[in-house]
N, C-alpha and C positions, 0 to 999 in steps of 0.2 A: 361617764355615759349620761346622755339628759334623760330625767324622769319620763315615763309613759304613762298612762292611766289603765290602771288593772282592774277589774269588776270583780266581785269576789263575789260568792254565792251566797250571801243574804242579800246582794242586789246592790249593797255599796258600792262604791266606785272610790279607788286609793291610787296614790302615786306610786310607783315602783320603778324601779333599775332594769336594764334590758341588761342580758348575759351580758359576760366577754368573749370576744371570740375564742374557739376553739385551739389551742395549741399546735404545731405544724405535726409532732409526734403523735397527737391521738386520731381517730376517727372523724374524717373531716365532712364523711355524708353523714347524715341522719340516717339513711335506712341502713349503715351499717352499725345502728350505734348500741340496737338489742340482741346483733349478734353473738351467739355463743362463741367464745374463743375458742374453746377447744374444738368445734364443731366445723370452724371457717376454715375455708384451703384458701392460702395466699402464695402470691409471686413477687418475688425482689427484682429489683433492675439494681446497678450501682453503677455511678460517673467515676470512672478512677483520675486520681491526678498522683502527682509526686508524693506530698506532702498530705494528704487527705481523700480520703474514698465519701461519697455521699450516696446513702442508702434512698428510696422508696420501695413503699409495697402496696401492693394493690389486689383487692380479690378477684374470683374467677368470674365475678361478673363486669370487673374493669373499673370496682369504682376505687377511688386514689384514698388510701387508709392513713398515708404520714408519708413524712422525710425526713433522713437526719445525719449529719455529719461525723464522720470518724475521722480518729488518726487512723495515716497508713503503715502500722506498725503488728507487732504479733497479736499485742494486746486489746488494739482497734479490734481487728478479724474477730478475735474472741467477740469484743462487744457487738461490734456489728451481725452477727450470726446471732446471739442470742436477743436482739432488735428485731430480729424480721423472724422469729419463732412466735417473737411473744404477740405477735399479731393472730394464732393458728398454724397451721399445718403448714409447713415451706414446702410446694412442691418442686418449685424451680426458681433459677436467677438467672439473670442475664448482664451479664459483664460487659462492661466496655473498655476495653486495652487489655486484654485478657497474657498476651504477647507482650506487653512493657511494664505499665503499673500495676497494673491488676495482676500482675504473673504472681505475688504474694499471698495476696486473696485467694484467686483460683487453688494454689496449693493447699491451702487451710480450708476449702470447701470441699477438696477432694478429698483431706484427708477425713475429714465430716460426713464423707457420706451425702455430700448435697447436690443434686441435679445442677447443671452448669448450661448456660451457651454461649458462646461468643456472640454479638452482639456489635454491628457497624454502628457510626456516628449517625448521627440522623441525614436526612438528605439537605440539598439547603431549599428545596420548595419547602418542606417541613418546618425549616429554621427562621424564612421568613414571615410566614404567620405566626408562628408560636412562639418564637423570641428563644433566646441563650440564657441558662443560665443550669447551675452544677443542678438542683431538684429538677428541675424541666428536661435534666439530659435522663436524669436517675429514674425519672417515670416514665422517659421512652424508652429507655433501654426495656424495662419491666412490660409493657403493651408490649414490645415486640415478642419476648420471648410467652405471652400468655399467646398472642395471634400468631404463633409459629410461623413469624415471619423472620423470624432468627434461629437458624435450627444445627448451625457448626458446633460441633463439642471443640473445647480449649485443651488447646496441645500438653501433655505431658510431660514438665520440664523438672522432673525427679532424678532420672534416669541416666543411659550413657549417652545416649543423642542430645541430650542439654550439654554434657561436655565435649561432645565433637561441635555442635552449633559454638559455642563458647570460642575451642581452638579455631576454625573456621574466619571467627571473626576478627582472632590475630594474625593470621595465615594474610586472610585476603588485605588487610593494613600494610603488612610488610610488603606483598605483591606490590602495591598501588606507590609504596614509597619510594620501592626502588624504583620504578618503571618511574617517576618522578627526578630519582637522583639523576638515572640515563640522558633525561633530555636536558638537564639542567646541566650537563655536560657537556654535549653536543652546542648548547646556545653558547655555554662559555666558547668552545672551541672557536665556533664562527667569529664572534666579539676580540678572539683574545692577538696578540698584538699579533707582526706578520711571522715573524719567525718563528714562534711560537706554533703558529697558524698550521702553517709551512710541515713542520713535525706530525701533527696531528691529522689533519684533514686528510680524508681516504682510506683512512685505518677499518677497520672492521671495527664490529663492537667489542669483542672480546680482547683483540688487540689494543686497542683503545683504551678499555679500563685499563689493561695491565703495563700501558705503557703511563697512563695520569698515575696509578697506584707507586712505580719506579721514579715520579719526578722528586727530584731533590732540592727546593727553595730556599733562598737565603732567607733567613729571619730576619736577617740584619738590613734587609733592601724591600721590605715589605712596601715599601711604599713607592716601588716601581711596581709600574703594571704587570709587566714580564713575571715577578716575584710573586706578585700576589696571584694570579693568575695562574702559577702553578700548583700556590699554595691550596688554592679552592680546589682544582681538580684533582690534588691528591687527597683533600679531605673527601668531596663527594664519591672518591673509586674504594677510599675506604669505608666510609657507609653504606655503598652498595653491597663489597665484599661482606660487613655484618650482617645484614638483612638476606642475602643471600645464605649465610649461615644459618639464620632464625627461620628460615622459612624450609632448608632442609631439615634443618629438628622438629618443625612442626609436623612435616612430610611424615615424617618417621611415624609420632604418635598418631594423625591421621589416619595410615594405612593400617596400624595398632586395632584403633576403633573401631572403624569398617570392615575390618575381618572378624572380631569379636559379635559385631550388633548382626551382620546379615554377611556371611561369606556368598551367598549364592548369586549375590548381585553382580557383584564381580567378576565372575567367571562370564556374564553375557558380554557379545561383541559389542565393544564402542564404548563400555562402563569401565573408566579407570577409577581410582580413590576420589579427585576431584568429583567428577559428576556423582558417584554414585554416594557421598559425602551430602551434596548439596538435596538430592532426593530424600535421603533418611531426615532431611534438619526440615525438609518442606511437608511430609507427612508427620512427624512428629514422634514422641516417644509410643505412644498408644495409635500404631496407624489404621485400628478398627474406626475410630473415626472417619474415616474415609471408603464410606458405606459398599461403594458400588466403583467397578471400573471406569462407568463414567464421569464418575463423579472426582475422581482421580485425572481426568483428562481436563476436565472444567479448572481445576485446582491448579493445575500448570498451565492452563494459559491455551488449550492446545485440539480443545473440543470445537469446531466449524460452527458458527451461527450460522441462525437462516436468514437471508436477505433477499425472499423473495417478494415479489409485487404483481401482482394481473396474470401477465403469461411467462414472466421470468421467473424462472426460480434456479438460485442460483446460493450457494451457502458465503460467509465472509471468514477472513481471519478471525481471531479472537485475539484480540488484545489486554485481555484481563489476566487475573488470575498471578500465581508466582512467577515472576518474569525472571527468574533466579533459576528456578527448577526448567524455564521455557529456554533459557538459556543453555542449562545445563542438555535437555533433548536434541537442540539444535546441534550440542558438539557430538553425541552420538549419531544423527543422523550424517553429519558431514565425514565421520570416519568411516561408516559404515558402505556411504556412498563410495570408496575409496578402494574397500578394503574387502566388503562383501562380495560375492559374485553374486549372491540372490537379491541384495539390493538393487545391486546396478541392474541385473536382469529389470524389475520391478521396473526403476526411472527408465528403463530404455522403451518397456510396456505401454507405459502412460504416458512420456512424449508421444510416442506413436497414435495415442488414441487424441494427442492435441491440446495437453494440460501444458503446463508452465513449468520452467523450472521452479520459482516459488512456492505455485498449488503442488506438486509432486511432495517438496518437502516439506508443506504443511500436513499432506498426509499420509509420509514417513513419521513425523513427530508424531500423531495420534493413532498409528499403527503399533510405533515402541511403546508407546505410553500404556498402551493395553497388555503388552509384555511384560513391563518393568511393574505395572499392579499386581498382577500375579505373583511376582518374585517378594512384592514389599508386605503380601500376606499378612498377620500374624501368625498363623501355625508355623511360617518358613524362619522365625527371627528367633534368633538363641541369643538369648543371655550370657553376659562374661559371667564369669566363675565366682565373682563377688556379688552380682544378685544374683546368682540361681538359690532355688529356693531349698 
């Protein structure tokens, strides 16, 4: 650092060293720098990544007190937590990936006893003024959740909805692979030579696999088309038939799960295991989080915006929100449509008043969705036998 001139109080005048700056960990304003620690109330924000979480905190008047990097590990959480105490009081944190990386952290906060929210990415008007980087995410997270503009509580993935979310996500792989093997079936068919062709083409699908699964190919002539060609589609009708396997065994513990966590779900019209599976994995283990009925429709995707302007007023779709759990209301609606007589009454009501087939079942889905909140309660939810208390 270059020398400065310092006047000292007999009137001399000396050279002297100017500080060094400040270290990223300590108090980076001045006015918070004779604060009492024990006395300050602070908020963390944290950027999570794979490999590393990076902490800031900041006080309740928003000025930025440090930042600093952890491993993402048991032992990180430990240090990290006792990082943002030693600033004052922790009232809150606000997480980012609260659902993927952070799901570690979150765990170790709650079982601490520490205020939590989930916490979006910043927007990118945000991003391009103020640039990217892990401290710059970790002190917006932190302003967001001090300006409670972040105010979702982080799902509770303790429990037995973390293991049905878990099977779920083997369930739906096996779905998608078979549904996968089927047309990679069907292409060979089309492709495969005429005779071949000839046999196959017209079959139903279930006739089909089980007549590829019966083909009997020479080894020894593998390198005629004819040969190989059989050879594939007996391999793909028996990958299908395994996955078909794994996905009745999943069935199994699926329906297991969802009669243990919430039988009452079930019993409504149009709730089989699937949907009513997909609903418990979208509220989460702890569905108090999900304050209000409406706030339960917003969450699915399924609450009407307003798009009105001058003399129109008129509401829009909502396209946000879990398109999983939106997905999932739409298959109750459409069975219900079928199946209901008080339904169909309803869509036959509201054509007549001159709505849409679309707007009807945009608000069928936000009509269930006010029933199925109710059911997802917490007073309505029983614990399996292994957490009861």
């Amino acid at each position: 650092m270059p020398p400065c001139p310092v006047e000292s109080e007999d009137g001399k005048t000396t050279m002297a060293r100017t500080k060094r700056p400040v270290t990223p960990t300590q108090p980076t304003d001045p006015a918070t720098a004779g604060d009492p620690v024990g006395d300050r109330e602070v908020v963390g924000g944290v950027d999570t990544h794979k490999d590393t979480h990076t902490a800031a905190v900041i006080d309740t008047a928003g000025r930025m007190l440090g930042h600093e990097t952890f491993p993402a590990t048991g032992a990180g959480y430990v240090q990290l937590l006792d990082w943002l105490t030693g600033f004052g009081r922790l009232l809150l944190v606000g997480i980012e990936g609260t659902g993927v990386y952070g799901s570690g952290l979150a765990a170790h906060l709650r079982g601490e006893g520490v205020g939590m929210v989930e916490v979006d990415r910043p927007d990118r008007k945000a991003r391009r003024w103020q640039g990217k980087s892990d401290p710059v995410d970790a002190e917006a997270a932190a302003r967001a959740a001090l300006a409670a503009r972040a105010t979702g509580t982080p799902k509770d993935r303790d429990g037995s909805v973390e293991a049905l979310r878990v099977l779920r996500v083997a369930r739906r792989s096996a779905v998608d692979q078979r549904a996968d093997v089927q047309r990679q079936i069907k292409a060979l068919v089309v492709t495969a030579p005429e005779s071949l062709r000839d046999r196959l083409r017209g079959l139903r699908d279930k006739d089909l696999l089980a007549t590829c699964a019966r083909l009997r190919p020479d080894s020894a002539r593998l390198h005629e088309p004819v040969e190989a060609t059989k050879h594939a589609l007996r391999t793909l009708a028996a990958r299908h038939a395994q996955l078909t396997v794994e996905i009745t065994g999943l069935d199994a513990h699926l329906a297991t799960l969802v009669e243990q966590i919430n039988p009452a779900l079930l019993e409504l019209k149009g709730v089989g295991v699937d949907v009513a599976g997909q609903l418990l994995v979208t509220v989460g283990g702890n569905p108090e989080r999900v304050r209000s009925e409406p706030a339960f429709a917003m969450l699915c995707g399924v609450a009407p915006l307003p798009a009105s302007s001058g003399r129109t007023q008129r509401h829009r779709l909502n396209r946000g929100g879990d398109r999983q759990a939106n997905c999932a209301l739409y298959r109750v609606v459409l069975s219900r449509l079928r199946w209901d007589p008080r339904t169909r009454a309803y869509a036959e009501r509201r054509t007549a008043e001159g709505l849409s087939k679309k707007e009807i079942i945009r608000c069928l889905k936000r009509l269930i969705a006010r029933e199925i909140y109710y059911v997802l309660n917490p007073r309505t939810i029983t614990k399996p036998a292994a957490q009861a208390a």
